[in-house]
C-alpha positions in Angstrom: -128.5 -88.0 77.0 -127.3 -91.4 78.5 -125.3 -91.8 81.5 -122.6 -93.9 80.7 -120.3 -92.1 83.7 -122.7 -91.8 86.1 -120.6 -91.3 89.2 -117.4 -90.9 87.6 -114.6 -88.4 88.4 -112.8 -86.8 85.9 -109.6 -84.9 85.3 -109.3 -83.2 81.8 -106.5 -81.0 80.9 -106.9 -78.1 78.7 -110.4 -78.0 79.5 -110.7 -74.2 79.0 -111.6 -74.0 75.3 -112.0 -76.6 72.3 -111.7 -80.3 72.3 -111.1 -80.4 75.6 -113.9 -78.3 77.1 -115.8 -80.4 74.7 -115.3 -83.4 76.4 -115.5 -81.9 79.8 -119.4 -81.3 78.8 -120.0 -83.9 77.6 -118.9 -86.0 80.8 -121.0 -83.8 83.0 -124.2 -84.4 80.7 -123.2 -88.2 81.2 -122.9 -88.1 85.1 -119.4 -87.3 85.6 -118.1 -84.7 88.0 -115.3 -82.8 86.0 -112.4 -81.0 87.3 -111.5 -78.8 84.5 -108.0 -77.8 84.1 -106.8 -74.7 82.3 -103.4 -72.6 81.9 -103.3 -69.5 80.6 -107.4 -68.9 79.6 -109.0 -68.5 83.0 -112.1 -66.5 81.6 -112.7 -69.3 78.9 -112.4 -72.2 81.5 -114.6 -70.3 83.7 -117.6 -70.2 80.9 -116.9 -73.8 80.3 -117.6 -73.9 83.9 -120.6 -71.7 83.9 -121.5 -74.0 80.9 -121.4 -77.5 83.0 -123.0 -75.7 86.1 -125.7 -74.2 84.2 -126.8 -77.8 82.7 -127.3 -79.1 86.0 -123.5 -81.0 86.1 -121.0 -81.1 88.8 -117.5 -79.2 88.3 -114.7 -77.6 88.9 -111.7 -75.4 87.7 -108.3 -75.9 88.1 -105.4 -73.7 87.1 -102.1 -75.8 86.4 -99.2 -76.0 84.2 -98.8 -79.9 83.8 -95.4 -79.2 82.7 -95.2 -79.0 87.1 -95.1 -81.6 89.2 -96.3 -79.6 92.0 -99.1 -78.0 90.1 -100.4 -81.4 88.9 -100.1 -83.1 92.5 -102.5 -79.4 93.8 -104.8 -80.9 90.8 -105.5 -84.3 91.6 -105.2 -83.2 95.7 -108.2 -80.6 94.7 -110.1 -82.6 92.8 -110.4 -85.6 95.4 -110.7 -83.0 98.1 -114.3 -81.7 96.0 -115.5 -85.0 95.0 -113.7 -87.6 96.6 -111.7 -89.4 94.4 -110.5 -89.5 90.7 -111.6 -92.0 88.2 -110.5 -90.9 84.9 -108.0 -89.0 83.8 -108.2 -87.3 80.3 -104.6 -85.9 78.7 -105.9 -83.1 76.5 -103.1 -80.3 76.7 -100.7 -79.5 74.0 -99.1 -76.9 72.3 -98.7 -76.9 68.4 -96.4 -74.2 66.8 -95.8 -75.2 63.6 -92.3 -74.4 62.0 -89.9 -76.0 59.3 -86.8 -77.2 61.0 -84.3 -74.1 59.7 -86.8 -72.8 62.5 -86.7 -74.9 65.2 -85.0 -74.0 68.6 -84.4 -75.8 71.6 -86.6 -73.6 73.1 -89.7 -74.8 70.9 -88.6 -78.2 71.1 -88.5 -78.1 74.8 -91.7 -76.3 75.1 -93.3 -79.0 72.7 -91.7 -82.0 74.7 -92.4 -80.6 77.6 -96.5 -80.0 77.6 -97.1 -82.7 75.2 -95.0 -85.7 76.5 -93.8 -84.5 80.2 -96.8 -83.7 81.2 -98.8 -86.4 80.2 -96.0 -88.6 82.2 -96.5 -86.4 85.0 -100.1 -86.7 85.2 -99.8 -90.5 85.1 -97.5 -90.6 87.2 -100.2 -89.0 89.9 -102.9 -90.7 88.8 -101.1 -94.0 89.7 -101.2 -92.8 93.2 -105.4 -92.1 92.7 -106.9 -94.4 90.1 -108.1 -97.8 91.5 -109.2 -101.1 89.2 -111.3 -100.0 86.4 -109.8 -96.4 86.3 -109.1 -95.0 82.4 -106.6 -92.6 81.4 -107.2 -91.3 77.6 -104.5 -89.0 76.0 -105.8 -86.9 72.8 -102.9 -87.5 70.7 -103.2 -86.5 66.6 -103.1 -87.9 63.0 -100.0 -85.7 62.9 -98.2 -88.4 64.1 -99.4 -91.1 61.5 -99.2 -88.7 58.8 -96.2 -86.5 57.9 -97.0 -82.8 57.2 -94.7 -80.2 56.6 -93.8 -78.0 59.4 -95.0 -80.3 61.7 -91.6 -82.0 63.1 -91.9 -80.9 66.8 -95.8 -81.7 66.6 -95.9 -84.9 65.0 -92.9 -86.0 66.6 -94.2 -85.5 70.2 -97.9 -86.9 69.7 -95.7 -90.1 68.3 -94.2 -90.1 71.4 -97.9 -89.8 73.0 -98.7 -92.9 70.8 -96.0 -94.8 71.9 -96.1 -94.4 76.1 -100.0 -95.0 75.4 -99.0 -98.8 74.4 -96.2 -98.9 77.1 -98.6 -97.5 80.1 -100.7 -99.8 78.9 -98.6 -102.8 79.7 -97.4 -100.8 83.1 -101.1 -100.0 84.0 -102.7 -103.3 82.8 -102.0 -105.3 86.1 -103.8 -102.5 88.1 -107.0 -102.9 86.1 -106.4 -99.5 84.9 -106.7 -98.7 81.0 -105.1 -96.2 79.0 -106.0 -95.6 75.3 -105.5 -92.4 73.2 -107.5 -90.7 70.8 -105.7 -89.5 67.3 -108.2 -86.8 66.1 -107.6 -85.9 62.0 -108.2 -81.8 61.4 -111.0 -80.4 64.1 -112.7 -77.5 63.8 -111.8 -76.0 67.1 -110.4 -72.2 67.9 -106.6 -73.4 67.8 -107.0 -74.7 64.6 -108.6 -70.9 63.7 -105.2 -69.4 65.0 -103.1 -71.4 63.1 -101.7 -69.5 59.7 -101.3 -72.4 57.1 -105.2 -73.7 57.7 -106.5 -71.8 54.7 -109.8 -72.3 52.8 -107.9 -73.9 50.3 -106.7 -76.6 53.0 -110.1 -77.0 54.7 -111.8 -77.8 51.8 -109.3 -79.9 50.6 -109.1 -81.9 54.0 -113.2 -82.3 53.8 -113.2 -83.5 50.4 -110.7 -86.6 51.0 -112.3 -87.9 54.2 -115.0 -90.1 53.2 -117.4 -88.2 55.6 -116.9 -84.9 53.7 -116.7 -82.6 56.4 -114.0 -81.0 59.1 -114.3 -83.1 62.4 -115.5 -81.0 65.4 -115.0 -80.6 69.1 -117.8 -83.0 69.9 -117.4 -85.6 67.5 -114.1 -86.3 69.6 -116.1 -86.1 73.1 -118.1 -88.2 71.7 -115.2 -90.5 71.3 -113.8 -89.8 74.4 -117.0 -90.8 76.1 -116.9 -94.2 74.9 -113.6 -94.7 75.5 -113.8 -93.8 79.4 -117.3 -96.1 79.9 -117.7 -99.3 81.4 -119.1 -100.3 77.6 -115.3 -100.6 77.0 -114.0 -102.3 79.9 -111.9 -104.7 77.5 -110.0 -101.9 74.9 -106.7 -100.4 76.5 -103.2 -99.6 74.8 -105.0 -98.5 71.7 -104.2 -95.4 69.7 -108.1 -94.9 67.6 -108.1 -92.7 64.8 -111.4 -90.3 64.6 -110.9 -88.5 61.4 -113.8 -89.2 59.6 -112.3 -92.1 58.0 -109.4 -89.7 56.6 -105.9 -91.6 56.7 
């Protein structure tokens, strides 16, 4: 393994399972101390932990709902108080209930809104007050909002939103020397994607044979990704929403 973040501090939300414990590995195995963020999945985030630890990397775990200002001012306090300041910050929380719109409620919308979009603001919004020149912020948005599914209204509609304050913060962030890119991932082979009712055989297989690298994409094909994104080796991308899907469109 390289070390393309040797030194780095990192934030990544929804770090207790999936994608985002993913990339919270893999920036440990590249140098990066990781404060790992969960919600709800304290024994999952803690193995991610035990995970990082046990690999020889640096880390810690966070509870907070980034829906909260409060509880995402605690993180980033935290995670400078452990390891001195923050460098990165990676937006991986969301929620995804799919529904048709006879379904929705304002309840679901709000709860989509409010994870997805609010708390990706928030965040930001503190780690303006953290990141110097040459910090990254990457949000994982979704193909969902390039390409229209069924069901996926709420979804879709708030990782647009993701895509579109990426390009704005961006422009915001630029003068600061701080990036901000986001990463849409097409269908990933994670546990969420498990849960989720309407991801049949039928549908996997069909997804895998129209990408032109025949298979599901998984966890660490997006920290893979991710790493890139956040290194020095990219000093000159920000306000770019980068498809990793395998080539599917």
């Amino acid at each position: 393994m390289s070390s393309l973040l040797n030194g780095k501090v990192a934030i990544v939300t929804g770090a207790a399972r999936g994608i985002g414990a993913a990339i919270s590995k893999r920036f440990a195995a590249e140098g990066a101390a990781v404060s790992l963020s969960y919600l709800g999945r304290a024994s999952e985030a803690e193995a991610t932990l035990a995970a990082i630890r046990t690999a020889g990397g640096s880390a810690i775990v966070t509870q907070a709902d980034v829906r909260k200002e409060q509880d995402v001012q605690r993180l980033f306090a935290e995670t400078k108080a452990r390891f001195g300041r923050v460098d990165i910050v990676v937006n991986n929380a969301a929620v995804n209930h799919r529904m048709t719109v006879e379904n929705i409620t304002e309840a679901e919308f709000r709860n989509h809104f409010d994870v997805n979009v609010m708390g990706i603001l928030l965040m930001v919004k503190e780690a303006t007050r953290y990141l110097e020149r040459d910090g990254c912020i990457l949000n994982i948005s979704s193909l969902s909002s390039m390409i229209p599914s069924a069901g996926a209204s709420l979804y879709g509609g708030s990782k647009a939103a993701v895509d579109a304050i990426t390009a704005t913060l961006a422009v915001e962030l630029g003068q600061k020397g701080i990036r901000v890119n986001a990463i849409n991932p097409g269908i990933t082979q994670t546990e969420q994607l498990d849960e989720q009712p309407f991801v049949t055989p039928e549908l996997r297989a069909h997804v895998s044979n129209m990408t032109p690298l025949r298979r599901l994409g998984t966890p660490e094909d997006i920290a893979g990704a991710a790493v890139a994104l956040c290194s020095p080796e990219t000093g000159w991308i920000t306000g770019q929403c980068i498809r990793v899907s395998g080539g599917f469109r």
